[in-house]
N, C-alpha and C positions, 0 to 999 in steps of 0.2 A: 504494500500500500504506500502510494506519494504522500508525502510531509502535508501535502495541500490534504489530502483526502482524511487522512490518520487526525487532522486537528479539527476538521468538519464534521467527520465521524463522533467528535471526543464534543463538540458542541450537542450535537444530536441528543448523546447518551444524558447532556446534562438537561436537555430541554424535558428526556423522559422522566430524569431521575425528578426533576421539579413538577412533571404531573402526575405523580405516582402516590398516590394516599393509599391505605389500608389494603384490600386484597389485590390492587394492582399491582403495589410495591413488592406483596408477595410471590404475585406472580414472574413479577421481574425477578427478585432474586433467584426462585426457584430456576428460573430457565438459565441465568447465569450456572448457578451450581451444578446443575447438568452438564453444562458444556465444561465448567473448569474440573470436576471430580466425578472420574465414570462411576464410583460407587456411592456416590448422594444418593438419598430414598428421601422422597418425599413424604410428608405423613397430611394425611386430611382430614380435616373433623368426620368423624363418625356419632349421629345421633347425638343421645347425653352422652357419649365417654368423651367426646370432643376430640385434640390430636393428645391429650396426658403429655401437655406442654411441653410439646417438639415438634417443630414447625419442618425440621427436618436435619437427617442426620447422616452420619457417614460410620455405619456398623461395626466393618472391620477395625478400625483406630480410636472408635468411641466417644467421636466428635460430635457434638449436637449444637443445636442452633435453634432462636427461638426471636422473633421477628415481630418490630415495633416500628409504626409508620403514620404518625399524626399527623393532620395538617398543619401544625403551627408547635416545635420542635419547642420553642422557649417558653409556651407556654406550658407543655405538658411535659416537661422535666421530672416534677414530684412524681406527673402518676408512671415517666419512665421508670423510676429506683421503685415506687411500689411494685411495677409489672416485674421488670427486673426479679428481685426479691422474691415473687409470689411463685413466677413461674421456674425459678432454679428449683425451689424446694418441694414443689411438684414432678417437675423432674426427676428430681433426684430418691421420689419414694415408688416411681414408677418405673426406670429404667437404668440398667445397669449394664457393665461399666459405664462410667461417665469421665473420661479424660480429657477432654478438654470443653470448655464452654464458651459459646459467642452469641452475645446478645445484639442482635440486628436493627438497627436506627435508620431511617431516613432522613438526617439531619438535613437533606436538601442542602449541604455544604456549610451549613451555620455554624457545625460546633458542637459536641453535646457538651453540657454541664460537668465539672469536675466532679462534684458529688458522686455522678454515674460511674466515671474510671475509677472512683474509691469503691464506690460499691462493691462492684466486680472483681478488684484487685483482693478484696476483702472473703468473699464466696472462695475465690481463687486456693486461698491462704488458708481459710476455715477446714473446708474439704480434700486438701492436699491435692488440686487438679493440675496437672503439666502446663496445661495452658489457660487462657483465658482472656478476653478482649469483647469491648464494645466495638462492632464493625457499624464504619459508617459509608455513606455514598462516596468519600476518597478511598476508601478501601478497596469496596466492588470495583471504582472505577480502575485503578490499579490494575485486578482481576484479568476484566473485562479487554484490556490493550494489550496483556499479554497471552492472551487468545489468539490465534491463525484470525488472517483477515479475514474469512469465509462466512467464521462463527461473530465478528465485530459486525460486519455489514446482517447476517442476524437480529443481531439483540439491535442494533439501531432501526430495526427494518429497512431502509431507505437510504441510499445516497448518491445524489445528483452526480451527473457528469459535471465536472468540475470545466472541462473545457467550454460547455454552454453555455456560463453563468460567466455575465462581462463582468466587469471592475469587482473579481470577488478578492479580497484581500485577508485570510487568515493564517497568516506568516506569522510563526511562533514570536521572531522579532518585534512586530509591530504591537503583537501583543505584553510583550515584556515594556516596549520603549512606553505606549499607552499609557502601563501602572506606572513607572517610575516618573512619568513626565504630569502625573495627578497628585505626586506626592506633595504632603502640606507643610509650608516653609515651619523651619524649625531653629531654635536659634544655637548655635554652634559654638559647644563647651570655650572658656576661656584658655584652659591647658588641651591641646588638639595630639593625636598620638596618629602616626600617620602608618600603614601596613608598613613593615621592614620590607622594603625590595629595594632598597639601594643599590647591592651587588649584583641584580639583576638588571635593573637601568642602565649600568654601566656595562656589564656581559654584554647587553642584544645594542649596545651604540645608540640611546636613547637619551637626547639632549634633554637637560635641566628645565625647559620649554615648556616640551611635553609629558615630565614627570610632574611639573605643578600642576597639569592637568589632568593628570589619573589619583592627585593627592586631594584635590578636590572633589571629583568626583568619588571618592573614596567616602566623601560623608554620608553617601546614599545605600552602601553596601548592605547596615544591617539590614533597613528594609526591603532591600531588594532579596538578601537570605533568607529573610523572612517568608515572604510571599513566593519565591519556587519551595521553598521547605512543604509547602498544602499545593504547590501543584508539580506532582511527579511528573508527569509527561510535558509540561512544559522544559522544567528542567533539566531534562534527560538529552531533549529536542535541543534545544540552546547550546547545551553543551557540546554535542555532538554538529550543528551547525558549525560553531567559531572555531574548533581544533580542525573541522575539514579545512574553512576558508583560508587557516593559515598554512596548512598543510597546502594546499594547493598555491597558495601563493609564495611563501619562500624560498621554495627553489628559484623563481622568475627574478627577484633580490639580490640573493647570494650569487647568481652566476654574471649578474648585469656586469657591463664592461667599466661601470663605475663603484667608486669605492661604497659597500655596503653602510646604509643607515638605515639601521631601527624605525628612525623615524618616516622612512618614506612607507616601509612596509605600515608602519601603525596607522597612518592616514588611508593608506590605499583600504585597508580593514572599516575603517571607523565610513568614507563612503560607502562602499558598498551594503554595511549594515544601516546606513541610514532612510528611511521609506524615502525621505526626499534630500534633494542637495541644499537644506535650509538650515540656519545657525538654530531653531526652534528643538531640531532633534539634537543638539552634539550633544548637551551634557547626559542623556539619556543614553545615549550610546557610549560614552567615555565610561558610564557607570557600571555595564554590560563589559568592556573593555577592561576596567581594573578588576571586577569579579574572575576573569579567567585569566590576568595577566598575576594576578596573585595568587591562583591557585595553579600556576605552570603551567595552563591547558593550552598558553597560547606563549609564542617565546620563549625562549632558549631557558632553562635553568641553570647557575652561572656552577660551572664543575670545582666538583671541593677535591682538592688538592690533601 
C-alpha cells in the first residue's frame, strides 16, 4: 500500500472508530480480532446466561476481553471502573484459566481516565494475571496497520483511487508541519539548555548559521515528542520519510565536484519537506529537522575515536 493510501486508509478507520457506539464498536472489534488472532472465539449473549462477561477470548493462552463503548468516554469514566470491576469478577467465577485480561474502551482517541489504568493494574496484581491492559482505539488502530493490506482495505470497507481525487493532500508531513505550526506561543525559560550536538555540527560541516536554527527550533521538540508518542503511524511514517530523503540525497553532496557542506544538503532537505517555498512553513520544518538530526536518523554521527 502507497504512503498516500496507508494515511487515507488510517483516516477512514478513524472516521469509523468515531461512529462506533455500543454493539457496532463491538462489532468492529470483533472483526479486527479475527483477522489479527486465528484462535479469537467470539462469545454472544445467550438468553438470561448472557456472554458470563467475555465478550471474547483466545482459549488456548487464556486471554479474555471484555468490551466498553459509550458515547461520550468523559463522561462515563465512573461507570467504566464500575463495569471494569463488575465484569473481571464475573469473569473470573465463570471461567478459567484467566491469564491475561483486556478491558476494551472506545475512547474515540480522548484518553481514558487514570483511575481506569489503576484499576486494572490493580485486578492485574490482586489475581497474579501475566498481563493486563485497558485497550483503546490507539491500540486496535496499531492492530489494525499491521495487518496485510487486503485485510486494512476490509475493516475500512472503502478506498478511493487516490489518482481520481484532484488537490488530495494527506502527506504525513503536512500533517506533522499542521500541528507544530498551531502550537501556542509559550514563553521561553530564562536558563535555555540547548540538545548537545555540537560534535555533530561540526562532523557533517554545518555552519554556526544554521545551528542557531535547529537550537531554536529545538524549543518545539517536546511537543512535537509529545504528539507522535499517541500517533504511531504517523511517526513511524516520518521517520522512515526523512532517513530515505537523506539517504537519497547524500550521495548527490558528497560526490559534487565542490567542497562538501552540510549546509547545502540541510536546505536542499528542509525545501523539499516544505508543502510550499514560503518563510510560513520553515520553522515547522526546522522543528521536524532537529527531531531527526538529534536522534542521528539524518546526518553523519560524528565517530568516537
Amino acid at each position: 500500500m502507497k504512503i498516500e493510501e496507508k494515511t487515507l486508509a488510517r483516516v477512514l478507520f478513524e472516521n469509523k472508530i468515531q461512529r462506533s457506539d455500543g454493539n457496532a464498536f463491538e462489532a468492529l472489534f470483533t472483526q479486527i480480532m479475527n483477522y489479527a488472532e486465528p484462535e479469537f472465539e467470539q462469545i454472544k449473549p445467550w438468553g438470561n446466561i448472557g456472554d458470563r462477561k467475555n465478550d471474547g477470548f483466545i482459549r488456548s493462552k487464556g486471554v479474555f476481553y471484555q468490551v466498553f463503548a459509550p458515547e461520550d468516554i468523559n463522561r462515563s469514566y465512573p461507570d467504566a471502573i464500575s463495569k471494569l470491576e463488575k465484569d473481571f469478577a464475573g469473569l473470573s467465577k465463570q471461567w478459567s484459566p484467566i491469564n491475561e485480561f483486556y478491558f476494551v474502551i472506545n475512547d474515540k482517541y480522548k484518553g481514558v481516565h487514570a483511575d481506569a489504568n489503576q484499576t486494572i493494574a490493580n485486578i492485574v496484581a490482586k489475581n497474579s494475571l501475566k498481563k493486563g491492559k485497558i485497550l483503546t482505539a490507539k491500540d486496535f488502530e496499531k492492530i489494525v496497520f499491521d495487518l496485510p493490506d487486503e485485510l486494512i482495505f476490509r475493516i475500512v470497507s472503502f478506498l478511493p483511487d487516490l489518482e481520481q481525487i484532484a488537490n488530495l493532500d494527506f502527506s504525513v508531513l503536512t500533517q506533522v508541519i499542521g500541528y507544530i505550526m498551531k502550537l501556542p506561543i509559550k514563553q521561553i525559560p530564562g536558563k535555555i539548555k540547548f540538545p548537545d550536538w555540537d560534535e555533530k555540527i561540526i562532523f557533517n560541516k554545518i555552519s554556526k548559521e544554521t545551528k542557531s536554527l535547529l537550537d531554536t527550533a529545538s524549543f518545539n521538540l517536546g511537543s512535537l515528542n509529545e504528539f507522535l508518542a499517541n500517533e504511531n503511524f504517523l511517526a513511524e511514517e516520518l521517520q522512515k520519510k526523512l532517513i530515505g530523503l537523506y539517504e537519497k540525497l547524500k550521495p548527490t553532496f558528497e560526490n559534487s565536484p565542490y567542497e562538501y557542506s552540510g549546509d547545502n544538503l540541510f536546505w536542499e532537505i528542509v525545501h523539499i519537506c516544505s508543502p510550499k517555498n514560503e518563510n510560513t512553513y520553515l520553522s515547522s520544518v526546522f522543528t521536524i529537522m532537529a527531531k531527526y538530526f538529534e536522534s542521528c536518523d539524518i546526518f553523519e554521527e560524528p565517530i568516537k575515536k
